[in-house]
C-alpha positions in Angstrom: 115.8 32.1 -42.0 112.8 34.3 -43.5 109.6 32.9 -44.3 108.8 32.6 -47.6 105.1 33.9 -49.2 103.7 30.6 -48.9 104.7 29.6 -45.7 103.3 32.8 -44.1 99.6 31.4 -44.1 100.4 28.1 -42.8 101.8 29.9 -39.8 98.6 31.8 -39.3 96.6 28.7 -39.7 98.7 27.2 -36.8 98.4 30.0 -34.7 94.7 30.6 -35.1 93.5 27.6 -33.3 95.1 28.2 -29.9 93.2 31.9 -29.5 90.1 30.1 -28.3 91.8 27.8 -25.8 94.0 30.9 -24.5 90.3 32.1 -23.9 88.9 29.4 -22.7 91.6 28.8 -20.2 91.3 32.5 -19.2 87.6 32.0 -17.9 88.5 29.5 -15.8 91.2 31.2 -14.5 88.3 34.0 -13.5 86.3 30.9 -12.0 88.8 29.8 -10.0 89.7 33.2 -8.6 86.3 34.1 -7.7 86.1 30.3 -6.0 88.6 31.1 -4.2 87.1 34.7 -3.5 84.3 33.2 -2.0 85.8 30.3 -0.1 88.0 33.3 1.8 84.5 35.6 2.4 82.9 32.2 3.7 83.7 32.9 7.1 82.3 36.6 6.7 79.3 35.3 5.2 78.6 32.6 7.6 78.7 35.0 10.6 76.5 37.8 8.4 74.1 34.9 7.9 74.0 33.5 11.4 74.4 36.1 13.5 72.8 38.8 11.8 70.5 37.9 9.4 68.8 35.4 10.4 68.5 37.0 14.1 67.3 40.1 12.5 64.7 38.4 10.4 63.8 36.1 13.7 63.4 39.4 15.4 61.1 40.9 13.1 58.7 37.4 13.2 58.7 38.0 16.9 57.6 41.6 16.7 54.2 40.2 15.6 53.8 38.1 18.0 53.7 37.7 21.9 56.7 35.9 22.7 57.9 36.0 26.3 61.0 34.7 26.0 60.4 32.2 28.6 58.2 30.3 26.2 59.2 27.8 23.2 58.6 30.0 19.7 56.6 26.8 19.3 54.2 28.1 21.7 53.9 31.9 20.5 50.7 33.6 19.3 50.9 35.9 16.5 49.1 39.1 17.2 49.7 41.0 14.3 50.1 44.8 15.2 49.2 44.7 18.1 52.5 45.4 19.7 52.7 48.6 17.4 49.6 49.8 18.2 50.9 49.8 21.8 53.5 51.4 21.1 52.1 54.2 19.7 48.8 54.5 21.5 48.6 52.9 25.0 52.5 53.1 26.2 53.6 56.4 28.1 56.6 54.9 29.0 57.8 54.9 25.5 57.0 58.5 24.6 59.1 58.9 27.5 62.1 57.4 26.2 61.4 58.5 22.8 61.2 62.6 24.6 64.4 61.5 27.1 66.6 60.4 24.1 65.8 62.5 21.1 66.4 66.0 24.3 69.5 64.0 25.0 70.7 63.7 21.3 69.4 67.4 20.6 71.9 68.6 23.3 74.5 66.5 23.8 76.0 65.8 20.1 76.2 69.6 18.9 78.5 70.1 22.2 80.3 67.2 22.0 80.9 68.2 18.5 81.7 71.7 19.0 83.9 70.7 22.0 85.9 68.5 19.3 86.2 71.2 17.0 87.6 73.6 19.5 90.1 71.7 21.2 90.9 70.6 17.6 91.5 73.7 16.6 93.7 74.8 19.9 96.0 71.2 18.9 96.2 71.6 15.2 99.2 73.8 15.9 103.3 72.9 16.4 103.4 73.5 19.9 105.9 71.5 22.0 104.5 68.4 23.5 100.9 68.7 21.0 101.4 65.2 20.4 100.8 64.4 24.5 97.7 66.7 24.5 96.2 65.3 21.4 96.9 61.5 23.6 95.5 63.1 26.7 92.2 64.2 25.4 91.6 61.4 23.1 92.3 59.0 26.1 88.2 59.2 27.4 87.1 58.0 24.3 89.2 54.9 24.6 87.3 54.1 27.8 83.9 55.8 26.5 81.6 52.7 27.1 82.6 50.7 29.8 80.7 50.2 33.1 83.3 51.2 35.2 83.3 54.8 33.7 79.9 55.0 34.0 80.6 53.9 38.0 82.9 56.6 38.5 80.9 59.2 36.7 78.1 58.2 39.4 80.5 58.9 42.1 81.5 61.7 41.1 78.1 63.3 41.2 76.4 62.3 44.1 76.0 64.1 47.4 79.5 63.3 48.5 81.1 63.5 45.0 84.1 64.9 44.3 82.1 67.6 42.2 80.4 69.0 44.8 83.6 69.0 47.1 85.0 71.3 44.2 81.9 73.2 44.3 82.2 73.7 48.3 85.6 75.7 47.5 83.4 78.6 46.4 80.9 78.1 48.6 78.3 76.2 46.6 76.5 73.9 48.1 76.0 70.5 46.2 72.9 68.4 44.8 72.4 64.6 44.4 72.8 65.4 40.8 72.1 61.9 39.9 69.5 61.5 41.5 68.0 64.6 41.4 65.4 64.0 38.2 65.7 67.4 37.0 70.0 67.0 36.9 70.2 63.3 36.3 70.0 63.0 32.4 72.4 66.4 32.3 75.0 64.4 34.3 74.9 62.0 31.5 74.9 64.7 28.8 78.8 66.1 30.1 79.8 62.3 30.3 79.1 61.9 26.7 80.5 65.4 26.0 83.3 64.7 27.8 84.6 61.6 25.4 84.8 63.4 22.1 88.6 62.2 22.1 87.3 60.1 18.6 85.7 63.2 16.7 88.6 65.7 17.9 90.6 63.2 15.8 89.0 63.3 13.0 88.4 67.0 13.0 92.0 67.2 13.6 92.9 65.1 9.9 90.4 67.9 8.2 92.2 70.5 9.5 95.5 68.8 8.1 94.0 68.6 4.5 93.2 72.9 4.3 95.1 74.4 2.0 97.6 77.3 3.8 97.2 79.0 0.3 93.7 79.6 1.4 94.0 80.9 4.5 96.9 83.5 3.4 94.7 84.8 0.4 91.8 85.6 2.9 94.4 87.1 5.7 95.5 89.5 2.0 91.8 90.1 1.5 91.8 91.7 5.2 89.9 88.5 7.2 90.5 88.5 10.2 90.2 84.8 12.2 86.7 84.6 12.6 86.3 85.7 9.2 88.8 82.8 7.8 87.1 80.5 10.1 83.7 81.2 9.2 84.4 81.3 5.3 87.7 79.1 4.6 87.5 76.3 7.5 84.1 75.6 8.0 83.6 75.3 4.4 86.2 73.0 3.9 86.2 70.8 7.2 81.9 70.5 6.1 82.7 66.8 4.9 83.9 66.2 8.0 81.6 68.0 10.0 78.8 65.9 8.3 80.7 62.7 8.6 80.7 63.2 12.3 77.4 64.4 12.9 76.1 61.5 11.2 78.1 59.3 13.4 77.7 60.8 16.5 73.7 61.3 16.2 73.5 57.4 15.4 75.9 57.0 18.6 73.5 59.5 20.6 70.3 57.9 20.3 72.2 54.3 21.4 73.1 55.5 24.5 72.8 52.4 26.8 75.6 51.7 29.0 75.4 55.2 31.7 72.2 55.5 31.5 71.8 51.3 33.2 74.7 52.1 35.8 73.1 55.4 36.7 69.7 54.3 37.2 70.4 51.1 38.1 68.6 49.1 35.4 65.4 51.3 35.7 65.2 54.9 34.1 65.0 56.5 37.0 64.7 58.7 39.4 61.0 59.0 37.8 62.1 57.8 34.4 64.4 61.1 33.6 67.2 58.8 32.3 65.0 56.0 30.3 67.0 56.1 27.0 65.2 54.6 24.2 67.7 51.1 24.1 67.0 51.1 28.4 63.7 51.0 27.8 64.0 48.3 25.4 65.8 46.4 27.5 63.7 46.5 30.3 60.4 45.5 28.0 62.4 42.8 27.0 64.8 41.1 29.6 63.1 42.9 32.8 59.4 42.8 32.2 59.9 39.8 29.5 57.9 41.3 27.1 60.0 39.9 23.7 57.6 40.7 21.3 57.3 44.2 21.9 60.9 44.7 22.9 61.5 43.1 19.0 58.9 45.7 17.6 60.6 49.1 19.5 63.6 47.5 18.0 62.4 47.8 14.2 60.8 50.8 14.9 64.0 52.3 16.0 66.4 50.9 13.4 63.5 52.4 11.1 63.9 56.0 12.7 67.6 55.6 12.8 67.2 55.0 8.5 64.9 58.2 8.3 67.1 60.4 10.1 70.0 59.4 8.2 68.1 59.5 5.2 67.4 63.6 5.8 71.2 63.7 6.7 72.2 62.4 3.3 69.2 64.4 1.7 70.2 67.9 3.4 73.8 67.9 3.2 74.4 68.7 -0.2 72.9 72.4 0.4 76.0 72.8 3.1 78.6 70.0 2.4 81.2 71.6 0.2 83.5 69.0 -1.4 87.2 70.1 -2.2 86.7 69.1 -5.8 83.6 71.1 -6.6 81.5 68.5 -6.2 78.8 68.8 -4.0 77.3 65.4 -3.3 
């Protein structure tokens, strides 16, 4: 039955009230969701708090003062900066570590990132049994940080190593590599260049996304495969290539685990294989020296901040984005 004219605004009266409470009803919907939001990040937030956080801010208390870790924090002096003046002025073991890791990061991540990018290259093709290769090669990264790698790899390059039994096929005679000071941090360099299973990966999805239109306009143009290389792949893999230089430099100058197995615990032979987190280490669980091992720590994660930092800073003069936008 129509509505009359008259009953048409009693209707709208009737109606009009219940707007407000749809409303109202709708923001505590939004409450309850975001409750409920939080109550599932709890456990998230709990462990950020208590086992990052508050360590971290812990950490940087101690790096003023000259906690021993055998002593109560009760008991702790503060000594201001004092541990960072040390650092920087009275300390030659840590210029050492800072010169062994920066030469190690300098060398080792552009060849671990060109190796990638090679064998990348070589895989992103549809040759029979690719998909074994592309296992095969990815396989040392799997294993990359364990102490039993880092046990073989010591093996393998002493006196009686099975690198120098391959060298005595072609008459070379053999060195203690690792223990040889001049050799010992290079040994280290090839183990890290060795695992670039995890950036050959990645290099190998970049490759995926290239347009073949590309490619088959610059091989119409004349280029040859350097020239497509040089001006249709590295151009477009350069988000990637930034991605995993950023990644790989960070991973670089945390190099722990070899560098303890191969010197057992100390740096050596004559501190050619201190890494920057060894030495670290050693101030703080060897020599017991907390407090100072707290203030390398900040002073690293600051240096880790700055080089990203130029990273981000530099990389829109050579990062070229698909969509035109440089970043």
């Amino acid at each position: 039955m129509a509505l009359t004219t008259a009953e048409q605004p009693s209707v709208r009266a009737k109606r009009a009230p219940g707007i407000p409470a749809k409303r109202r009803g709708s923001r505590r919907g939004r409450r309850s969701e975001a409750a409920a939001g939080y109550v599932f990040l709890s456990p998230w937030l709990i462990g950020l708090m208590a086992i990052t956080a508050v360590p971290m801010l812990l950490s940087l208390y101690i790096s003023f003062t000259n906690y021993d870790i055998l002593s109560p924090l009760s008991e702790v002096e503060w000594v201001g900066l004092d541990n960072y003046k040390r650092m920087f002025t009275n300390d030659p073991s840590y210029w050492r570590s800072v010169t062994v890791t920066v030469s190690f990061a300098l060398i080792a991540v552009p060849l671990k990132l060109a190796a990638a990018l090679g064998v990348a290259l070589l895989l992103n093709r549809a040759w029979r049994g690719v998909g074994l290769f592309r296992g095969l090669f990815y396989l040392p990264s799997l294993i990359g940080g364990s102490v039993a790698l880092a046990i073989v790899w010591v093996n393998m390059f002493n006196r009686e190593g099975a690198f120098n039994g391959f060298l005595s096929f072609f008459g070379i005679e053999g060195k203690p590599w690792v223990n040889d000071p001049t050799w010992a941090l290079e040994t280290l360099m090839v183990l890290a260049i060795w695992q670039f299973g995890a950036p050959m990966v990645i290099f190998l999805a970049g490759l995926k996304q290239v347009p073949t239109e590309l490619y088959e306009a610059a091989s119409v143009d004349g280029a040859g495969r350097l020239r497509q290389f040089l001006s249709v792949t590295l151009p477009m893999l350069s988000p990637v290539i930034f991605f995993n230089l950023v990644l790989e430099t960070i991973n670089g100058f945390q190099g722990f685990t070899a560098a303890f197995v191969l010197s057992n615990g100390t740096g050596g032979p004559v501190d050619s294989t201190l890494m920057y987190t060894l030495n670290l280490y050693i101030k703080g669980f060897t020599d017991y020296e907390m407090g100072y091992a707290s203030a390398m720590a900040w002073v690293f994660l600051l240096a880790i901040g700055i080089i990203t930092a130029v990273f981000f800073s530099t990389g829109r003069f050579w990062v070229h984005y698909s969509d035109g936008d440089d970043r």
